[in-house]
Steps between C-alpha positions, in 0.01 A plus 500: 500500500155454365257798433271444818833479707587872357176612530514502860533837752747449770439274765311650842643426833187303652479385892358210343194525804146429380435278202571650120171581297412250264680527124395742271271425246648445156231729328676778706695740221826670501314819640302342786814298625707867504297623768374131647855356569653774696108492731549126520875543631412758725246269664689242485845653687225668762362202654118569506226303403224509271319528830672793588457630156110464571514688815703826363332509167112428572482251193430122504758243502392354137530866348818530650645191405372544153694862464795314650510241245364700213221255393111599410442862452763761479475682870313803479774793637301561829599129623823523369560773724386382819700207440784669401489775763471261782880359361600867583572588092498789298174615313638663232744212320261272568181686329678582190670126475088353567367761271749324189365153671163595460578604109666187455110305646354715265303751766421803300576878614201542645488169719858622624378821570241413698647284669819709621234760585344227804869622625578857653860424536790641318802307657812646648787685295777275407836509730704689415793257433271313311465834265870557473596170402172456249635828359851412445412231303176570293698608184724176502213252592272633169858481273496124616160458488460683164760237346264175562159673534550704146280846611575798710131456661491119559912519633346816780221258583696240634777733707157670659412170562792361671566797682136461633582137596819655632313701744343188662785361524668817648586378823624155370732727207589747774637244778693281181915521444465652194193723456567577126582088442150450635331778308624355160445128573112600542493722256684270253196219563253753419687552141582120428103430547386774246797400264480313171625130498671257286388174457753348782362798717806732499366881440504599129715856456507495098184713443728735717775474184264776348478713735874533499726841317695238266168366351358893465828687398569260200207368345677575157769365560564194287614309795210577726346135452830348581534749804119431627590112443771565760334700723223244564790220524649702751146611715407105483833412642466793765175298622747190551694654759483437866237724697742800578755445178160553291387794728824648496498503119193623441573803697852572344406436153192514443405765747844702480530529881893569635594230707462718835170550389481133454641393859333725678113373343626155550599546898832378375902595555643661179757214518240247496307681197854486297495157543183398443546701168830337404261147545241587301707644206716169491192288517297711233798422252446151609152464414530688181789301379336160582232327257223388670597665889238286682 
């Protein structure tokens, strides 16, 4: 799977009616796509038009296409809103997810300000599903998230900002088989495009070797260089492992989690997570026994 493949959120239903806006623009960043992918999907599965889009927002065609393809100008919020709010979604995700955006084009505070000021709207509360299942996993998303992102603050960023992708997406995560299988897919993409990479694009977890207790508890110890050698050997060959061997590891040893724990933030059986477990130990060994394991 290649890095752009994982980077993906789950797929949207679409009734395929109307025609699909134009690509987005490559100068788009990671932050603009997080809000302008779920707006385009939403379009896309509700069958109106840019013309349609004219007539419930008030803005031109050209404005609108350029806000749905992210090109020119960053969209000031007042636009992004009338667009947005004609597609029937929530203020609130969506203001703090084009607020990060607008960081990322380099708007200053006061630019943002302003702007979000045009707008006397403060959104909806969140379902309350939605809350209870955002809840129930906050602490075990920023564990995972902490293990390839490095910091307590940049691991919270991305779980507020998947679970503010989430919320767009609510009805799409809500109507799915597995709720909790959806939730972590799209909040897994949102870690793997922040992460660190190695040169054949597999995520890098050996900065995350000194984080660990083993590095801090025996820095004296005369074996500690032999013991961090190992540890990286062992975090590199973690990144080897199929999508949900190397998730599954990550949680059980390098975020401690009990395997209940594990299954249950997965949207997987118990059964299956013992498996998946017994996979990934005998392919780690594997790796680490084999010179050269590409």
């Amino acid at each position: 799977m290649t890095h752009s493949q994982e980077a993906q959120p789950p797929p949207v239903p679409t009734a395929r009616r109307g025609r699909p806006p134009a690509p987005i623009s490559p100068a788009a960043g990671p932050s603009h796509r997080a809000w302008l992918e779920p707006v385009r999907s939403v379009l896309f599965a509700s069958g109106l038009t840019l013309d349609d889009l004219v007539d419930r927002s008030g803005y031109s065609k050209t404005r609108i296409s350029e806000l749905l393809r992210g090109n020119g100008y960053y969209p000031p919020w007042e636009i992004t809103f009338s667009v947005t709010r004609a597609l029937g979604l929530p203020t609130q995700p969506l203001r703090r997810l084009w607020t990060a955006a607008a960081r990322e084009a380099h708007k200053d505070n006061d630019w943002i300000r302003r702007s979000i000021k045009q707008v006397a709207h403060d959104g909806e509360a969140p379902p309350l599903p939605y809350r209870a299942l955002t809840e129930d996993v906050q602490d075990t998303y920023t564990s995972y998230a902490r293990a390839f992102l490095l910091t307590d603050q940049r691991a919270r960023w991305v779980v507020a900002e998947a679970f503010d992708i989430l919320w767009l997406y609510w009805n799409q995560a809500a109507a799915s088989a597995n709720v909790y299988r959806y939730t972590w897919r799209l909040f897994r993409s949102r870690v793997m495009i922040r992460a660190a990479r190695h040169t054949d694009g597999r995520p890098d977890l050996r900065a995350a070797v000194f984080s660990t207790s083993e590095v801090h508890d025996h820095t004296t110890d005369p074996g500690h260089f032999v013991g961090l050698t190992e540890l990286i050997d062992l975090f590199s060959a973690i990144t080897r492992l199929p999508t949900d061997q190397m998730d599954l590891a990550v949680l059980r040893y390098l975020c401690g989690m009990p395997d209940d724990q594990i299954a249950h933030t997965l949207g997987i059986t118990p059964a299956l997570t013992h498996a998946v477990d017994h996979h990934a130990r005998a392919t780690i060994e594997t790796i680490i026994s084999t010179p050269n394991p590409e």
